[in-house]
N, C-alpha and C positions, 0 to 999 in steps of 0.2 A: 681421678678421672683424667684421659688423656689431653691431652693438648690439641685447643683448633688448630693450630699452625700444622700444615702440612708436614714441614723438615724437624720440627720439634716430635715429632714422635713418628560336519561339516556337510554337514552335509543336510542338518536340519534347517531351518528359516521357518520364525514367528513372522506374522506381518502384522503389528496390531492395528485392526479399523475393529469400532465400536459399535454393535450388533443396536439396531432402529428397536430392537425389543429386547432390550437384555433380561428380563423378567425370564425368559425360555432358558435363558441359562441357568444350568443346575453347578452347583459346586459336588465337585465328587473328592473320594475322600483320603484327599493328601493330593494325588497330581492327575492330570486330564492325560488318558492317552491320545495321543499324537504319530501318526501315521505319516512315512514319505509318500511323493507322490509324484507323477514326474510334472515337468513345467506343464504340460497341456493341459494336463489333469484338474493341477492346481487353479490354474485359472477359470475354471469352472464352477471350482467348487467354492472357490474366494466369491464368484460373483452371485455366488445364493447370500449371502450376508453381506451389508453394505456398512457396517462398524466391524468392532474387535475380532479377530476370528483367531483361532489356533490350528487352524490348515496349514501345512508344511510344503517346502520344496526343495527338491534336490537341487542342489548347487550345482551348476552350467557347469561343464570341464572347461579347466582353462578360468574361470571364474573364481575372483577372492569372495569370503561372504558378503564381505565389504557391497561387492559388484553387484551381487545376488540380491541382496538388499534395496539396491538402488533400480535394480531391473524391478522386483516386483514392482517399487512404488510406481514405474515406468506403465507397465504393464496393469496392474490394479492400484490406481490411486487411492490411498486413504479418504473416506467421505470426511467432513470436516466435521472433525469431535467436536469442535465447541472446547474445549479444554485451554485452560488461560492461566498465566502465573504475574504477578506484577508488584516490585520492590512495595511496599507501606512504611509508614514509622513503625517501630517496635511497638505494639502494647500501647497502642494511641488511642485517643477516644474515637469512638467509632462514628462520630457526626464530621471529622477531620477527610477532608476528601483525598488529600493530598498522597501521590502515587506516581511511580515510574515505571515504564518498559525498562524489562529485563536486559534490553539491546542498548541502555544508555550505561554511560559509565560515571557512575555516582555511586557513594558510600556513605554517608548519611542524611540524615532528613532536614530538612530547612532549619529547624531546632538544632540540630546540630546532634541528634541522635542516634541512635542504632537503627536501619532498617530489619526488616522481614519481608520475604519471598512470601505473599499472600497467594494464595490457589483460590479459583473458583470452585466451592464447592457444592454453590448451587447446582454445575453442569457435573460434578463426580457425583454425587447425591442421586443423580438420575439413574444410575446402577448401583444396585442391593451391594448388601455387603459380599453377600456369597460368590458376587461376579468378579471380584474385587479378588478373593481369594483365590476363586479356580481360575482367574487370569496370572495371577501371579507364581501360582504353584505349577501351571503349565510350561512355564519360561525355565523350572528351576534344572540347569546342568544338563543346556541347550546347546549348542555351537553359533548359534544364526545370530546373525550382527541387529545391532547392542544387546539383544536380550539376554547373552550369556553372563553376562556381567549381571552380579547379585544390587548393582545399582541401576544400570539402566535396565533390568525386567520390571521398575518399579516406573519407567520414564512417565508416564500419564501424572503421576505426584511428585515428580521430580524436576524436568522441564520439559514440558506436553509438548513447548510448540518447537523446540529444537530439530532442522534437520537429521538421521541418523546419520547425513554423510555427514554433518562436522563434528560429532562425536569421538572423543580422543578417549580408546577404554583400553586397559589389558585382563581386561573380563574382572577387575577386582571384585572385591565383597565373597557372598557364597561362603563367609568363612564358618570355622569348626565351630560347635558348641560342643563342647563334653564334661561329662559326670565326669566331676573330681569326687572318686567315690572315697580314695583312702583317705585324702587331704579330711573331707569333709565327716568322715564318720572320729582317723581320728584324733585329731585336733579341735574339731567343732560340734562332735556328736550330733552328725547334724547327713542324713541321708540323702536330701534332695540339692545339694551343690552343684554348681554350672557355672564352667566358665566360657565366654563368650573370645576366642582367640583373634581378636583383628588384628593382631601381628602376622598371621600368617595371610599375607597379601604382598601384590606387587612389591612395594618397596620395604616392606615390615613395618608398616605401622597402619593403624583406622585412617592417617591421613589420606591415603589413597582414595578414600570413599567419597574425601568432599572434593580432591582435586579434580579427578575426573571431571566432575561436573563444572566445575571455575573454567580448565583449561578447555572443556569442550565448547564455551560460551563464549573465552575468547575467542577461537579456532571460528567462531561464525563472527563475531564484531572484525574481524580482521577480512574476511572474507567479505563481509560489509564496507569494508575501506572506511573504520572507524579509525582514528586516531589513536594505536595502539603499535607497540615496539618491541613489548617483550611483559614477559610477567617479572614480578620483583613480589619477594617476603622479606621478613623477620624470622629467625628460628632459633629453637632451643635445639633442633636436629634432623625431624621427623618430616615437620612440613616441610624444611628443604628438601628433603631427598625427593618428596612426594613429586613436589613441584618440579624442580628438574629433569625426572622421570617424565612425565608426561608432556611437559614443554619441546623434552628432548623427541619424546616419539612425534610430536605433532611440528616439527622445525619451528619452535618460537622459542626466541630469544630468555633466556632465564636470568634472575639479577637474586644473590643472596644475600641477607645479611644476616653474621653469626656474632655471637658473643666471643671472643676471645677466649681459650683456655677452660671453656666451660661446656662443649660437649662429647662425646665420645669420638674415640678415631673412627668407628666404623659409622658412625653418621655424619664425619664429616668428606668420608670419602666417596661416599653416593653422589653428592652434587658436586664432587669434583669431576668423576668419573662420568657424567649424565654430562660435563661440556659445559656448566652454570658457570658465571660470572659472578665469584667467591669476594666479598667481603668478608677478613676478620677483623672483626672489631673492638677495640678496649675498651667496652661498656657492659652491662647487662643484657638482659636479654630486652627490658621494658626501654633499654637505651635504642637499640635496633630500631625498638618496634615505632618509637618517635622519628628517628632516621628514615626510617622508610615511608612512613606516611609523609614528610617534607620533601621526601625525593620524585614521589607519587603524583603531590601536588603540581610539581613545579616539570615533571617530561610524562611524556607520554608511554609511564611503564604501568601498566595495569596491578594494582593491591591485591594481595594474596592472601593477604594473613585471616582470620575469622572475624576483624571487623566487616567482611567481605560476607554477606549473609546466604552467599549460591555456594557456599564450603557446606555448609549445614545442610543441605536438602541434598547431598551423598549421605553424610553420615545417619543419617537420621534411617535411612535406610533398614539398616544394623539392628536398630529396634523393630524394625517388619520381620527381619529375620527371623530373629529369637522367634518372635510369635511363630511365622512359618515351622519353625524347628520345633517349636512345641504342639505342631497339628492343630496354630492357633488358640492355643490355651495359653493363659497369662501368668506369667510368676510370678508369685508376691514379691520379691524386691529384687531391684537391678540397681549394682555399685558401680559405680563411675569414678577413676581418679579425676583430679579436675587441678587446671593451671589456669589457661587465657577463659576458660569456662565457656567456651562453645560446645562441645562437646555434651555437657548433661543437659543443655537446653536441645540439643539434636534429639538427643533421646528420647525425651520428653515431646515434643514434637511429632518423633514417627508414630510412638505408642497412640498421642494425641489424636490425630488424623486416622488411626487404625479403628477407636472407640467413635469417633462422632461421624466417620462414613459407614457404620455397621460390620463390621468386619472382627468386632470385639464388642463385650462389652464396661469394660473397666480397663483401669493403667494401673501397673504396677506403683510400689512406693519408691522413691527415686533416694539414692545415696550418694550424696560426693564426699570425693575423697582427699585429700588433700596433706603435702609436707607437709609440718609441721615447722618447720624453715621458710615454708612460703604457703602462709596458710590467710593472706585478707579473708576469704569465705568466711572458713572456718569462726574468727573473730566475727565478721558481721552475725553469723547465724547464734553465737553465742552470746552478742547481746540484745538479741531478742529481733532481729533485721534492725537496729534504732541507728546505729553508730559506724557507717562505712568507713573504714581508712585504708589506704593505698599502705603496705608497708615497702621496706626493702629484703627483698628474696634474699634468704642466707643460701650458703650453697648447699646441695641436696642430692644425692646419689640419684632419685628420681630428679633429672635435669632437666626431663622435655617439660616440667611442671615446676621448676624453678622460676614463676612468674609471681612479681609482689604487685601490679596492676593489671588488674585483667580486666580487656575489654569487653568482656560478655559479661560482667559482674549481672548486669540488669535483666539479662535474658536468663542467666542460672537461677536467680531470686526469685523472678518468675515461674520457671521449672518445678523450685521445692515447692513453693508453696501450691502451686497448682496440685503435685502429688504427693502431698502431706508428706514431705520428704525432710532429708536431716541431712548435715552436714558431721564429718567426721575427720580427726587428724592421726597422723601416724609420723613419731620420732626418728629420724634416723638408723639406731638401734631397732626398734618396733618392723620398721618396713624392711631393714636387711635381715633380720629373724625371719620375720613372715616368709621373704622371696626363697630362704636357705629352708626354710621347712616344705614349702611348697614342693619345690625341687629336690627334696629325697625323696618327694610321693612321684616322682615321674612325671612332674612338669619341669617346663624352664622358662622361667618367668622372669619379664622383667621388672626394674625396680618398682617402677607406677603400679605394675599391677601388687607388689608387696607391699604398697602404700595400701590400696584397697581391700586386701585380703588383711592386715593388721586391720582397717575400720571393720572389719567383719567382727573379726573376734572381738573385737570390743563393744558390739553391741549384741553377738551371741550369749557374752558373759555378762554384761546386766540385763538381758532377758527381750532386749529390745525384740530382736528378731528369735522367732520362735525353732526350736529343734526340728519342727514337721515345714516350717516356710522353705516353699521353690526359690531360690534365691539367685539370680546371676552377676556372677564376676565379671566385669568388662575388663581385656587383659589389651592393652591401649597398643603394643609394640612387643617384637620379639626378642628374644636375650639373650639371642646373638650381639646385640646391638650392644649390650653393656657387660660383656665378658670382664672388662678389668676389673668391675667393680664383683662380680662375683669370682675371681681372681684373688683380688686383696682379702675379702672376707674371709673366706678357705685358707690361705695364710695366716690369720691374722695379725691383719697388717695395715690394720684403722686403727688410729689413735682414737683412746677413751672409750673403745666398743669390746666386750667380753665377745664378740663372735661367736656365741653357745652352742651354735649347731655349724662351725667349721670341721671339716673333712677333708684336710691334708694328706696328700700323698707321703708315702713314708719308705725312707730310706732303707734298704738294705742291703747285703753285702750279696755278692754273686753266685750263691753256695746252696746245695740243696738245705742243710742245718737249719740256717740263719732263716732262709724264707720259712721253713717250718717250723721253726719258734714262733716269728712274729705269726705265723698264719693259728697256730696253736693259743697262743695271747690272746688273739683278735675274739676268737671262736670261744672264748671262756667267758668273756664277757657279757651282758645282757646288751642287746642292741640297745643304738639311741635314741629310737622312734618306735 
């Protein structure tokens, strides 16, 4: 793996107000059509419904959507949803009253806890599920400001009462789901494979999904003349770039701290490049993540990492998606790599709120994934949830999950067990096999998701999951990001890995002969897949 050190190596517009009857709304089947109209028009037609509407308007010339956005509201106020979000303890007893606005800056509970972003969903409950859908499906590959973004079209379950203007989005989410049809038939004999690509996003990686939402929340505390300077992480690679990115588009201050020597060059050059204020550090990645929460404490730089519970209500998203992608239908299991373990409780989470406001009726079975180099989960789940221990992360080609304490531990335990879920590990060998198999079938995957796709096979082959199960792949980052490491394999050029499915480029001399031998050799052969 390369070295941290630098020198070492538009015209549409949603408005949503929520219709006094939403019972009159029909879900139709996949998306609402949606009509321009010019501004006269729309105001018109906005003021027959005094909630959600999917009425449209052409963008003012001269007008950002940004503008357009802010004009409607100008123009047709939003009636007051009623729509509420507010910090709780994690998984607290529910006679515990204790609770914060989303506007304070606080990160754990009096106990000394994890929080959660609690929603009301007494006031979402007031609209069927179906409203839920055909709202949602209306927004999908929109231009009109926030709802293009595959996270804010979801804004009513994400952060209801946020401004759009201080929304910081580059429309992330929206991303691929596709049939891996050859990977899955044949390596897995197995027809119904999906993987879920949140690498292709803003920065390459799912982090996008929760930043957006952190930095849009700062981007209003700041506007509040909260005592706030800048955001600051801990990262294995990903969340920095995230954060950078978005701090960078919204002029706030960015602060990283990296591990030394321990993640790829092309994730360390995103938050060089985005303008962050670079820490590398001669510690772990769990050494950081201490670093930053005392630096947190003690100035006024706002915590970014996923002890930070408004990261989760982006990602969580990502699970609306799939459903949306699937016309609403459920897939028997969704694989999760898993490190700081925010992430599988996001999941669990969208799925969760998709089944108890009617929009579903069941959650998939939930799988994390995990090195086997840094694998606490995996151990907890293997003795039976009885025996937590913090280990120390060995190193691990999947880097961004090179975490031996992870702060969501409590929030993923809750996850499995709520969806009868498993944990799984993948060796070194295991996940660079998997990632070099994947990627002859025409993906390019990176390591985390080869950590996920080896837990596949391993539980296709003792029978866990079945031949005919819809099953989705979460592919966490793109791989681009970890070229050296498919680099070395392809050479091979890991100590103590057979690299069985390496594909070196091969030498030959400049001559028509020569290339017709080896081309003749090649061709005689039976393939390797």
């Amino acid at each position: 793996m390369a070295s941290s050190y630098l020198f070492q190596s538009p015209n549409f517009s949603t408005n949503p107000k929520l219709s006094s009857t939403p019972t009159t709304l029909k879900a139709t089947p996949s998306f609402l059509s949606i009509k321009a109209s010019s501004p006269s028009s729309s105001s018109s037609s906005s003021s027959s419904s005094n909630n959600t509407t999917t009425t449209t308007t052409t963008t003012s010339k001269g007008n950002s959507i940004r503008d357009e956005a802010r004009r409607q509201n100008l123009t047709n106020p939003p009636q007051n949803q009623n729509f509420s979000a507010k910090y709780v303890p994690f998984n607290d007893d529910p006679a515990n009253t204790e609770s914060y606005s989303l506007d304070e800056i606080i990160y754990r509970s009096q106990s000394g806890g994890l929080l959660d972003v609690q929603h009301d969903f007494s006031a979402l409950k007031e609209f069927p599920g179906s409203y839920w859908r055909a709202l949602f499906d209306s927004r999908v590959g929109k231009t009109s400001w926030p709802y293009g973004s595959g996270v804010w079209s979801k804004k009513e379950w994400v952060l209801p009462e946020i401004s759009s203007d201080d929304i910081v989005s580059a429309f992330e989410g929206n991303s691929n789901l596709f049939w891996a049809e050859r990977f899955g038939k044949q390596f897995l004999e197995m027809n119904e494979l999906w993987v879920k690509h949140c690498g292709i996003s803003h920065t390459g990686s799912f982090k996008d999904l929760g930043m957006t939402v952190l930095v849009s929340q700062v981007n209003r505390l700041i506007k509040m003349n909260k005592p706030v300077v800048g955001v600051g992480c801990a990262s294995t690679g990903d969340t920095s770039a995230a954060l950078s990115a978005y701090c960078a588009s919204a002029g706030i201050p960015s602060f990283v701290f990296l591990p030394a020597n321990k993640i790829s060059m092309a994730q360390l050059v995103q938050p060089i490049a985005n303008g962050a204020y670079v820490l590398s550090i001669d510690t772990d990645f769990d050494g950081c993540m201490q670093l930053i929460r005392e630096v947190t404490s003690e100035l006024p730089i706002y915590l970014a990492n996923s002890l930070n519970s408004l990261r989760l209500e982006g990602q969580k998203t990502a699970a609306i998606e799939i459903l949306q992608q699937f016309d609403w239908e459920v897939p028997d299991w969704v694989i999760v790599p898993g490190g700081n373990l925010g992430n599988i409780y996001a999941f669990y989470k969208g799925f969760y709120m998709c089944k108890e406001l009617g929009l579903v009726d069941k959650i998939p079975r939930l799988v994390c994934a995990q090195a086997a180099n840094a694998n606490p989960l995996y151990l907890y789940y293997k003795s039976g949830w009885k025996d937590f221990k913090a280990v120390k992360a060995n190193r691990t080609f999947a880097s961004a999950i090179q975490i031996g304490d992870p702060v969501s531990i409590d929030r993923a335990v809750y996850a499995l067990k709520q969806s009868n879920g498993i944990v799984e590990e993948a060796t070194e060998e295991e996940l660079m096999d998997a990632m070099a198999q994947a990627d002859s079938t025409g993906m390019f995957i990176c390591p985390h998701t080869g950590v996920a796709l080896s837990a596949l096979m391993k539980l296709r082959k003792s029978g866990v999951i079945r031949q005919t199960d819809r099953t989705v792949v979460v592919s966490t980052a793109h791989g681009l990001k970890f070229t050296q490491s498919k680099i070395d394999y392809h050479s091979n050029n890991i100590k103590d890995m057979a690299c069985r499915f390496a594909n070196p480029p091969v030498s030959v001399k400049a001559d028509f002969g020569s290339v017709m031998d080896v081309l003749k050799k090649y061709l005689s052969k039976t393939p390797k897949y």
